[in-house]
C-alpha positions in Angstrom: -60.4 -45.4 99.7 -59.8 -45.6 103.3 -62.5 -47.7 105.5 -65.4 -45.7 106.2 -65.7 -44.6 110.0 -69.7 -42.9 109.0 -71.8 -44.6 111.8 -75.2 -45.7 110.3 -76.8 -46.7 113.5 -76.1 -44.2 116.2 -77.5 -44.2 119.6 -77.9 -42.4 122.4 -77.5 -43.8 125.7 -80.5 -43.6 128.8 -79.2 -44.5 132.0 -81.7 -45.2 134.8 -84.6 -47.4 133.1 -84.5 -50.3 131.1 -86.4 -51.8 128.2 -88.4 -54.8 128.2 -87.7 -57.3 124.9 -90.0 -60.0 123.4 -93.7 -60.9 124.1 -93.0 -63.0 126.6 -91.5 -60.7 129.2 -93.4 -57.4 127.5 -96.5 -59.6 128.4 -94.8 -60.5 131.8 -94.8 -56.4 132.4 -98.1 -55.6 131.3 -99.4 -58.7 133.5 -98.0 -57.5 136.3 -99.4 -53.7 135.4 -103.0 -55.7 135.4 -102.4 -57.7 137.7 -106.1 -57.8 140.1 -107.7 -59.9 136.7 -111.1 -60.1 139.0 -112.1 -57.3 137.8 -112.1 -55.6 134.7 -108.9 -54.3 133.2 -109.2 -52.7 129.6 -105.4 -52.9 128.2 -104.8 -50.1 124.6 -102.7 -50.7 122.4 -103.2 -47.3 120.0 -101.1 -47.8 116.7 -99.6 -46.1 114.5 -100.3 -46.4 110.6 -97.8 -49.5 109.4 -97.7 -51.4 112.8 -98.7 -55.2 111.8 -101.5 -55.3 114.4 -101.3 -59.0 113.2 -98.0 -60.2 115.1 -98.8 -57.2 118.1 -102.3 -59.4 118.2 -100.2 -62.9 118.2 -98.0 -61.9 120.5 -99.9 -60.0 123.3 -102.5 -62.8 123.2 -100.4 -65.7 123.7 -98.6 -63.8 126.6 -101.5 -61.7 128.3 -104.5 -64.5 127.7 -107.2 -61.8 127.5 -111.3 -62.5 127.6 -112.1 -60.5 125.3 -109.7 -59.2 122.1 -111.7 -56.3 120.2 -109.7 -54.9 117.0 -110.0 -51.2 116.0 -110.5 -51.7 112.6 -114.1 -53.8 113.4 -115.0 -49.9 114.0 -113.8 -48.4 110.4 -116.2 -47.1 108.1 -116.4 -48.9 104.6 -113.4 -49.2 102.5 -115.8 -47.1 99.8 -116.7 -44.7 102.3 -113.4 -44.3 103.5 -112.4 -43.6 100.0 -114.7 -41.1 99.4 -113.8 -39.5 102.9 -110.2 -39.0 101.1 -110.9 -38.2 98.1 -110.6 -35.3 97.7 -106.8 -34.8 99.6 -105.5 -38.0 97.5 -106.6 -36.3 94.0 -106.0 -37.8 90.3 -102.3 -36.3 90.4 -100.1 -39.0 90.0 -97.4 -37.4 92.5 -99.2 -34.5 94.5 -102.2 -34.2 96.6 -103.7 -31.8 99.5 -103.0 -31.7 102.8 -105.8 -33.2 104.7 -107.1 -31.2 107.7 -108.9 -35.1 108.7 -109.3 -36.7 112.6 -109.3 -40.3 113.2 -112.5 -39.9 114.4 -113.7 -39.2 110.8 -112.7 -42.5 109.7 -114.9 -44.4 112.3 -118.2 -45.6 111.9 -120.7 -44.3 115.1 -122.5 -47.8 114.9 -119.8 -50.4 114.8 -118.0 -47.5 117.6 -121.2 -48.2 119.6 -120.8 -52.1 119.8 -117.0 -52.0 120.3 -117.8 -50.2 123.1 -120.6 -52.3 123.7 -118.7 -55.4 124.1 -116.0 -53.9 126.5 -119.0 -53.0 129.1 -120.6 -56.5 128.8 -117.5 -58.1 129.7 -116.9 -57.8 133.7 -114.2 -59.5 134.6 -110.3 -60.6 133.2 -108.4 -58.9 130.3 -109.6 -57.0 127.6 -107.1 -55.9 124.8 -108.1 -53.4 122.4 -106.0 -53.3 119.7 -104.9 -51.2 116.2 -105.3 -47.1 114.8 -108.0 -46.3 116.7 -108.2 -48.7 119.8 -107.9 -45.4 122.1 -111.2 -43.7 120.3 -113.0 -47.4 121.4 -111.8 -47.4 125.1 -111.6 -44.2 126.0 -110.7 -44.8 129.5 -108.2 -47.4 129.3 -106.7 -49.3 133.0 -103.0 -49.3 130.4 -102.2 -46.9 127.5 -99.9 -48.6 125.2 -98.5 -46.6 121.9 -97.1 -48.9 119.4 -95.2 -46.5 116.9 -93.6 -46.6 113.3 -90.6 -44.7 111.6 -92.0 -43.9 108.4 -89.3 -45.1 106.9 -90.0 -48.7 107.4 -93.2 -48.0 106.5 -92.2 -47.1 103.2 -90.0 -50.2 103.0 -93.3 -52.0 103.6 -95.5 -50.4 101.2 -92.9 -52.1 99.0 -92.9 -55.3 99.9 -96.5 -55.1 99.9 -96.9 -55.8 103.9 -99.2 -52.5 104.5 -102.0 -50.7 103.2 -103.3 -47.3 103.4 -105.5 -46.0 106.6 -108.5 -47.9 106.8 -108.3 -50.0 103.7 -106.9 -53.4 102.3 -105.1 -51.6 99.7 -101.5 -53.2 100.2 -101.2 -53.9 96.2 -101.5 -50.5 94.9 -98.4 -49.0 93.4 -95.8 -47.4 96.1 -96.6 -44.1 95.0 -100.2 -44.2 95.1 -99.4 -45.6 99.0 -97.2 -43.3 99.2 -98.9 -40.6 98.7 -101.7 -41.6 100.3 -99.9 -41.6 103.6 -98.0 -38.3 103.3 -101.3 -36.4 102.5 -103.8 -38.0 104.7 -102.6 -41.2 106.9 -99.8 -39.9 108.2 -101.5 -36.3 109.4 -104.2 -38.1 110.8 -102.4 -40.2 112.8 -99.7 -37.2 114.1 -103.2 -35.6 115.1 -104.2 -38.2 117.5 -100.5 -38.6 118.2 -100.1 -35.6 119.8 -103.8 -35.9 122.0 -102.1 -39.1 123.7 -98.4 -38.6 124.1 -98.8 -37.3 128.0 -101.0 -40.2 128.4 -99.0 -43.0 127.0 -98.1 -45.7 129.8 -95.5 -47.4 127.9 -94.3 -47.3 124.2 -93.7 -50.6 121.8 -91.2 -50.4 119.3 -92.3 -53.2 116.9 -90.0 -51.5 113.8 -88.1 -54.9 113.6 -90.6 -58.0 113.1 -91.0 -60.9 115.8 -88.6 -58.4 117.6 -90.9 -55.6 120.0 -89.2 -53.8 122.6 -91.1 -51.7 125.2 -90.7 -48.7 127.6 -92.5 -46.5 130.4 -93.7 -43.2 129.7 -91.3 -42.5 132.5 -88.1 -43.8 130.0 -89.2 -42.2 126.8 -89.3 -39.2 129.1 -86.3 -39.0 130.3 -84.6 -40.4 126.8 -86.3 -37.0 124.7 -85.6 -34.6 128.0 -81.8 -36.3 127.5 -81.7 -35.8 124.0 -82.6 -31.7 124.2 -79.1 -31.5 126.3 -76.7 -32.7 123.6 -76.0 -32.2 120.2 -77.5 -35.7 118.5 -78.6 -37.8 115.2 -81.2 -39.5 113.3 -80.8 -42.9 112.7 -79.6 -41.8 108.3 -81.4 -44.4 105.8 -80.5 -44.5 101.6 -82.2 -45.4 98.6 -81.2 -46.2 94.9 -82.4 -44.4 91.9 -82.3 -44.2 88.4 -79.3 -41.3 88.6 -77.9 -43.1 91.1 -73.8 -43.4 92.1 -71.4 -45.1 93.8 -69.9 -42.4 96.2 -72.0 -42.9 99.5 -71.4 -47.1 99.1 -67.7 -46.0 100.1 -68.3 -43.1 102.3 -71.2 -44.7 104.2 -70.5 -48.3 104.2 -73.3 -49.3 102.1 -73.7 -52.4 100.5 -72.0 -53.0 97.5 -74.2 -55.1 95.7 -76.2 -52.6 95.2 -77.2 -51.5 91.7 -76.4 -47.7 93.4 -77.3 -45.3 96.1 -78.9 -41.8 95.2 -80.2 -40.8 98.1 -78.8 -40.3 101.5 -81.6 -39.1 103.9 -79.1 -37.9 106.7 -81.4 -35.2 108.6 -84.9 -35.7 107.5 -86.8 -35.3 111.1 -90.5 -36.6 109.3 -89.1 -39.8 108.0 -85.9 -40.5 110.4 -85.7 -42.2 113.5 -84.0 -42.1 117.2 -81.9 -44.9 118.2 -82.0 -45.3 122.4 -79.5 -47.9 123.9 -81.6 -49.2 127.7 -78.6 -51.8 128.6 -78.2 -54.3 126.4 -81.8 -53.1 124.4 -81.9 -50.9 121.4 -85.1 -48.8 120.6 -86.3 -47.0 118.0 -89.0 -44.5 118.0 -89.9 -41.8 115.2 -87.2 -38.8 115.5 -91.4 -37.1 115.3 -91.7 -37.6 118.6 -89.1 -35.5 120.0 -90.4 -32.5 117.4 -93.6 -32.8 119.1 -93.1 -33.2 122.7 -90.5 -30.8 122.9 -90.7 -28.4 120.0 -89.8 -25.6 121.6 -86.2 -26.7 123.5 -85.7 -28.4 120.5 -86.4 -25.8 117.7 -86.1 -22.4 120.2 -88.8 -20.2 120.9 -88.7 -17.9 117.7 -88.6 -21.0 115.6 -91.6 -22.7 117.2 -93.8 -19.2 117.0 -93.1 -19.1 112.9 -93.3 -23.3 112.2 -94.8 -24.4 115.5 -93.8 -28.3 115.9 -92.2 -29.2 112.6 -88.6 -29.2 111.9 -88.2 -26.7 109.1 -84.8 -27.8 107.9 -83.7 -31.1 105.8 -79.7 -32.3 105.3 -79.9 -35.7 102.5 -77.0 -36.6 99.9 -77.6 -36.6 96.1 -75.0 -39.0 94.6 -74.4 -38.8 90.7 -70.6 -39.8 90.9 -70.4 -42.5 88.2 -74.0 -42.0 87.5 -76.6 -39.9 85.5 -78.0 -36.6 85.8 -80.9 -35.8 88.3 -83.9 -34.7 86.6 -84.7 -31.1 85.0 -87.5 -29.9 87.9 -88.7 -26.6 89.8 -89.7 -25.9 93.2 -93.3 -24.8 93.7 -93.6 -20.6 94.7 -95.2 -20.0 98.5 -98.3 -19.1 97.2 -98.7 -21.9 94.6 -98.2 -24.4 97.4 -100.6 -22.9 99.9 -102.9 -22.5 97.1 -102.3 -26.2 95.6 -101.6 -28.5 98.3 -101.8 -27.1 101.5 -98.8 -26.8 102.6 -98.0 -23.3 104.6 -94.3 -23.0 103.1 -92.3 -24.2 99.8 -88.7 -25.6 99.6 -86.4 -23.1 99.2 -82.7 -25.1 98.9 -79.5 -25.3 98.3 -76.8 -28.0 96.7 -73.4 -27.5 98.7 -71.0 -29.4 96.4 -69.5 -32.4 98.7 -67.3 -33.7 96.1 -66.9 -33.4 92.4 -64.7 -35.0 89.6 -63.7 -32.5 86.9 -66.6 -32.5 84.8 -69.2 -32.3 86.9 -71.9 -29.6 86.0 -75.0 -28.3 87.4 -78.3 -26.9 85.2 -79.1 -23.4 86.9 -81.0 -21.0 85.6 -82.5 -19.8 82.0 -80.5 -18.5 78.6 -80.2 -14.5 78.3 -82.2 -15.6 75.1 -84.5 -18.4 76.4 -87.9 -18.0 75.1 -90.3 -19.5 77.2 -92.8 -20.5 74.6 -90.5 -22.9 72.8 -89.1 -24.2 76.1 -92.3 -25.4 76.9 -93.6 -27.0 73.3 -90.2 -28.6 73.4 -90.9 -30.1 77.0 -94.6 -31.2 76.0 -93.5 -32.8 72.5 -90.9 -34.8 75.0 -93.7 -35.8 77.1 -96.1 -36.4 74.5 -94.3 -37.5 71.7 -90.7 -38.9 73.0 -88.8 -36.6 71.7 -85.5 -36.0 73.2 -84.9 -32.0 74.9 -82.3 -30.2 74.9 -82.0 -29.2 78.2 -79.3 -26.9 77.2 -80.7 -24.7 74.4 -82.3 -23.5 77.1 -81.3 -23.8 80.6 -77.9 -23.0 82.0 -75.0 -25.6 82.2 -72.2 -24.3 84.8 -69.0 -25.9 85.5 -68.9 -26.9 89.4 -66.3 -28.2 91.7 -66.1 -29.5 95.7 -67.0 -27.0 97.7 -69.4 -24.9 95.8 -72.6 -23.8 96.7 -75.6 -23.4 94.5 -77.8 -21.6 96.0 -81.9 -23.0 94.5 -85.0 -20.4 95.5 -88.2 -21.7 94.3 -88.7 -21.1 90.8 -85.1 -21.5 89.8 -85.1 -24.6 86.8 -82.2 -27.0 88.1 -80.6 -30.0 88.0 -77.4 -31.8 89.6 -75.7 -33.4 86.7 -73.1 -36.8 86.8 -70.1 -37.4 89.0 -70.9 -35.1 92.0 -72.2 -35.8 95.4 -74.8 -33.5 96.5 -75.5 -32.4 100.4 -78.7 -31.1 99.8 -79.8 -28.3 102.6 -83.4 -27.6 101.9 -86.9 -26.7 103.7 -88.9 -29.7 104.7 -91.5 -29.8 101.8 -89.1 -32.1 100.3 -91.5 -34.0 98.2 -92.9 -31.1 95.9 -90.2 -31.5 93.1 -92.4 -30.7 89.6 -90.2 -32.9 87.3 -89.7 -30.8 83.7 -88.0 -33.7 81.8 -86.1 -36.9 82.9 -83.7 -37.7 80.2 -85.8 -40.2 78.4 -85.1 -42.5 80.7 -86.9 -44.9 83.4 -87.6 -45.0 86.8 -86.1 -48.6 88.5 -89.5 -50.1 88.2 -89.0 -50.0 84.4 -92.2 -47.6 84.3 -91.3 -43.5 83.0 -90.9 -41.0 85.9 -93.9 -39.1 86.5 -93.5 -35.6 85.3 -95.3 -32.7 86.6 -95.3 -30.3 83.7 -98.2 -28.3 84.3 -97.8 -27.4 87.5 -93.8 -26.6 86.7 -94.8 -24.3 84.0 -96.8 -22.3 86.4 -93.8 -21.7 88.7 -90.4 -21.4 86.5 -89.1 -17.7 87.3 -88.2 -16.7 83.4 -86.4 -14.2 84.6 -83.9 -15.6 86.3 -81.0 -16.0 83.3 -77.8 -16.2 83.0 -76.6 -12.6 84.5 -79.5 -13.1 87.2 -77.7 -16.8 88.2 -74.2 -15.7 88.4 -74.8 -12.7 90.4 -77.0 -13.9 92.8 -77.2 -17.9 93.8 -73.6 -18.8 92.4 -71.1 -19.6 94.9 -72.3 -16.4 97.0 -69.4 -16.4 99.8 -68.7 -14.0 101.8 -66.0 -14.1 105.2 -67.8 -13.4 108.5 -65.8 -13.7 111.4 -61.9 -15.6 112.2 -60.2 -16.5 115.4 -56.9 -18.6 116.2 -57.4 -21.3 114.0 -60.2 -21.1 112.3 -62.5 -18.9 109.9 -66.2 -18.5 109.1 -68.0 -18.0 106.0 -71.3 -17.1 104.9 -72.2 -19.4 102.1 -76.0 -19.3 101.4 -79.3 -19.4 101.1 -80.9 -16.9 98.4 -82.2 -13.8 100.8 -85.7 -15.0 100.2 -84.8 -18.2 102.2 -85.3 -18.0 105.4 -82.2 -20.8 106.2 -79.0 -19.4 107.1 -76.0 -21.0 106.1 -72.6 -20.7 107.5 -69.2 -22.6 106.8 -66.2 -23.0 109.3 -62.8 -24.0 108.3 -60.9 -25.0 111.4 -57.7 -26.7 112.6 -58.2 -25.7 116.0 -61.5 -25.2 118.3 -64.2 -23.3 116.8 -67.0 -21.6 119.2 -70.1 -21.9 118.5 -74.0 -20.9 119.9 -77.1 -21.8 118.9 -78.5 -18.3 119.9 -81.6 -19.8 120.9 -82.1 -21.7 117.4 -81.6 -25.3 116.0 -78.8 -25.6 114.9 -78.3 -28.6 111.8 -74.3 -29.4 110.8 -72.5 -31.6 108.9 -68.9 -32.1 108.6 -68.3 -31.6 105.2 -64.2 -31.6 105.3 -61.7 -33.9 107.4 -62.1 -37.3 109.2 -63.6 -36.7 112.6 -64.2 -33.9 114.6 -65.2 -33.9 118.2 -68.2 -31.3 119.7 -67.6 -30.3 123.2 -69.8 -28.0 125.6 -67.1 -24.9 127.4 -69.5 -26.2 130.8 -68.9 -29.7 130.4 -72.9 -29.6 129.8 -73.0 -32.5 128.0 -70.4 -35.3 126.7 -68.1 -35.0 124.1 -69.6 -35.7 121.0 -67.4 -37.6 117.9 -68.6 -37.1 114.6 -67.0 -38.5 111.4 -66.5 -37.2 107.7 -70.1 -36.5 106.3 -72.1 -37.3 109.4 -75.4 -34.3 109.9 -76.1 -33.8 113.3 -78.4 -31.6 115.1 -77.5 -29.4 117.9 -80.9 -28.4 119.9 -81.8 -24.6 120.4 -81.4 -25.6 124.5 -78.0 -26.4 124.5 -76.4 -23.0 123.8 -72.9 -22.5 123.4 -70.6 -25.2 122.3 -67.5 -26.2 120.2 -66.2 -28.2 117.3 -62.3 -28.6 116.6 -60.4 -32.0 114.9 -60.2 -35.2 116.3 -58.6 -38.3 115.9 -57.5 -39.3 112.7 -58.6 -35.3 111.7 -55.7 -33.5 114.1 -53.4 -32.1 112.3 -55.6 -31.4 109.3 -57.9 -28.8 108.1 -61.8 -29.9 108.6 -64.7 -27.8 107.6 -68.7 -27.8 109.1 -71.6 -26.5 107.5 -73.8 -25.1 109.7 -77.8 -24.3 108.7 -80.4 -22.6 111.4 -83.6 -20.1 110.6 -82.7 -16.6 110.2 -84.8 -14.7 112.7 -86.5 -12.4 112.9 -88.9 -13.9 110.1 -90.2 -10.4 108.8 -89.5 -11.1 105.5 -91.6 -13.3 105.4 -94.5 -12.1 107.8 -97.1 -12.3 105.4 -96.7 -15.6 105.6 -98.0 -18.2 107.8 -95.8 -20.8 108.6 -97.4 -22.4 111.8 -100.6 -24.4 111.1 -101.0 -25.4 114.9 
């Protein structure tokens, strides 16, 4: 295979400010931000769940020399009481909990808040830091704002390694997915919540993602970096996982490392988890691709889109990579009203699998048997469960033949599975974690423990009517030609018409025009080497992407273009191009926006 040109750390460039690296000279900064120490000067450092307040702690102290250092978490309730406060969002589901609609301010104690803030007003003089999740609910009128803030990302990577607990509690040895979990249903919500209060009153912003490593920026900078980013078509910094299904394609493709058991995942455009890469000079920093969704949701996602989801990004690219490995598991998609009613969440994830490559035998499970009965499907699946016995998946579901370039088209409800030797770009809605597992080959997870499977709330949701007729005539390979010009022609490829994500496919070996129409547009080049995006007013660079690469193209930017480049010249290349189908009406009774 040729060298892989797939850029795993891309950046975008800020002219005009700069970013201040290591405690000493990010103390240097804030000293001279404080710098009349005769009187008092109450320094915040709010945090985001998974900063080590530990090293921020080490190293603002050594720099800044404060008179007083007050940690947030002296104001936390009890551990117990902060258990019970959760409770009820975490549940006893080993996967799956309930949105929690919690403040920060419910996880603080009004006594010990009282004598935090005590001790700031009996100090009169020098530095006082205030430090951790929280610090800005103890000093609520602070002389310097500081938001340290966390990819989630790395906070998973430190749930693993056992560096992190959940919100509020010494918890770091609990299983991932109990952390996990935790944080996506409760810490993580809570902490966007008070997020969003601060963000126009943030002074500077500390990047501590990489340990003994902190960078820092003004408001000012991060300003002008998100306002920069809206302009230009962009992406998230990807990040991949291995699995028990897990192949060998994206180590090649994506210049992974090949000592690696395998990769299964590829998390190419997943706005909640990714991150933002900004190059200040000779200074890289990275802040939660969040951040832009929230400060700018509406240049970001377009109007339309912002009135139906508000400030989330409703559309997720990743990779599923079986080639030379197993099959994924058997599983379901929750229906809209299961997962309002169940967990909280205002939509479901509608998705598709566009077929990136495939060796001849590649397969996918879609769908039920003309004759399934669904009575024996499901005793089958529970004496699996219960008893080990091995299912057959396919005395039941349907097994059809796939090759690159299909598209399988997956509305909630449909039973499905990716089988071996394909590679998977997955184009789904963002509730990308409600997958109810049906059965998992008998096999284990990488921890050597069984997969959790989620029978009972999968049996609630599989559409029984969807057979084999049903599948083929309606979310198999559904293309239809749209539109062609010199050089290149567009396709309609997807989603299911209860979907509200659009899906369109160019083939091109010349320029192709394109406009966002107001809406977010997400692409990835899914044929030919590199390809180069180019605005008809010279709005904004020229932008190279490279075989496999998702990229984002904000709702502000308007028209723009895509034709080969480079090594791709001379060759056919083909996007895929997702947005939100507006208006929403089929879907009215719904409501998306939880603002």
């Amino acid at each position: 295979m040729k060298k892989s040109n797939y850029d795993k750390y891309p950046e975008i460039r800020v002219e005009g400010h700069t970013c201040v690296a290591g405690w000493g000279n990010i103390g240097q900064e804030i000293r001279q931000r404080v710098a009349d120490t005769a009187k008092q000067k109450v320094v915040v450092v709010e945090c985001y769940h998974g900063v080590d307040t530990e090293e921020l702690v080490s190293g603002l102290v050594r720099t800044l020399k404060p008179v007083a250092t007050i940690r947030a978490s002296t104001a936390f309730k009890s551990e117990r009481q902060i258990d019970e406060l959760v409770a009820e969002y975490v549940t006893d589901d080993p996967v799956f909990g309930y949105m929690a609609p919690l403040h920060l301010a419910d996880f603080l104690d009004a006594h010990k808040l009282e004598t935090a803030k005590a001790e700031i007003q009996q100090t009169s003089q020098g530095v006082i830091l205030v430090v951790g999740t929280g610090a800005s609910l103890i000093a609520t009128e602070a002389d310097l704002l500081i938001y340290a803030d966390m990819p989630r990302w790395e906070i998973q990577l430190r749930f693993r390694r056992n560096k992190v607990g959940n919100l509020g509690v010494a918890n770091e040895e609990e299983s991932f997915s109990y952390l996990y979990k935790r944080a996506f249903f409760v810490d993580w919500r809570v902490c966007d919540r008070h997020k969003k209060i601060l963000m126009n009153k943030w002074d500077y912003v500390l990047d501590t993602t990489l340990p003994d490593a902190p960078k820092l920026i003004t408001r000012a900078a991060l300003h002008d970096a998100l306002q920069h980013t809206l302009t230009r078509p962009f992406r998230v910094v990807p990040f991949f996982d291995p699995g028990p299904w897990g192949g060998q394609w994206l180590k090649d493709v994506c210049d992974l490392d090949r000592s690696e058991q395998n990769f299964a995942w590829g998390f190419d455009c997943v706005p909640e988890e990714n991150s933002l890469l900004y190059r200040f000079g000779e200074n890289v920093l990275e802040i939660p691709s969040l951040d832009l969704v929230f400060s700018h949701p509406q240049e970001l996602l377009g109007e339309e889109v912002f009135e139906a989801f508000g400030d989330e990004f409703p559309i997720r690219f990743d990779f599923l990579d079986t080639m030379e490995g197993g099959n994924l598991s058997l599983q379901v998609h929750p229906l809209t009203e299961y997962i309002q009613e169940k967990f909280g969440m205002p939509y479901t994830q509608d998705e598709s699998y566009y077929m990136l490559d495939a060796k001849d035998d590649a397969f996918v499970y879609l769908g039920m048997k003309e004759d399934v009965v669904p009575e024996r499907m499901i005793h089958e699946l529970e004496a699996a469960q219960t008893q080990g016995q091995y299912f057959e998946a396919e005395n039941h579901v349907e097994k059809w033949p796939i090759k690159k370039h299909d598209h399988v088209l997956i509305p909630a409800g449909t039973v499905h599975c990716s089988g071996a030797n394909s590679v998977v770009l997955e184009i789904s809605a963002t509730p990308y974690i409600f997958t109810f597992k049906l059965w998992d080959w008998g096999r284990m997870g990488l921890d050597g423990k069984p997969r959790p499977i989620s029978l009972e709330h999968g049996k609630n949701v599989i559409q029984w009517d969807r057979t084999t007729q049903w599948t083929q005539e309606n979310i198999l390979n559904k293309v239809e030609p749209v539109a062609q010009g010199d050089g290149w022609r567009e396709e309609r490829t997807g989603l299911h018409e209860g979907s509200f994500i659009e899906t369109r496919r160019h083939w091109f070996t010349k320029a192709v025009p394109h406009h966002t129409q107001g809406i977010v547009n997400v692409l990835n080049l899914i044929e030919g080497t590199e390809a180069i995006v180019e605005s008809p007013t010279q709005a904004f660079e020229p932008f190279i992407i490279h075989y496999a690469e998702t990229f984002i193209v904000p709702a502000a930017v308007g028209a723009y273009s895509i034709r080969p480049h480079g090594e791709g010249v001379g060759k056919e290349c083909a996007t895929l191009k997702a947005y939100v189908r507006t208006p929403l009406d089929f879907n009215a009774k719904y409501s998306f926006n939880q603002n």
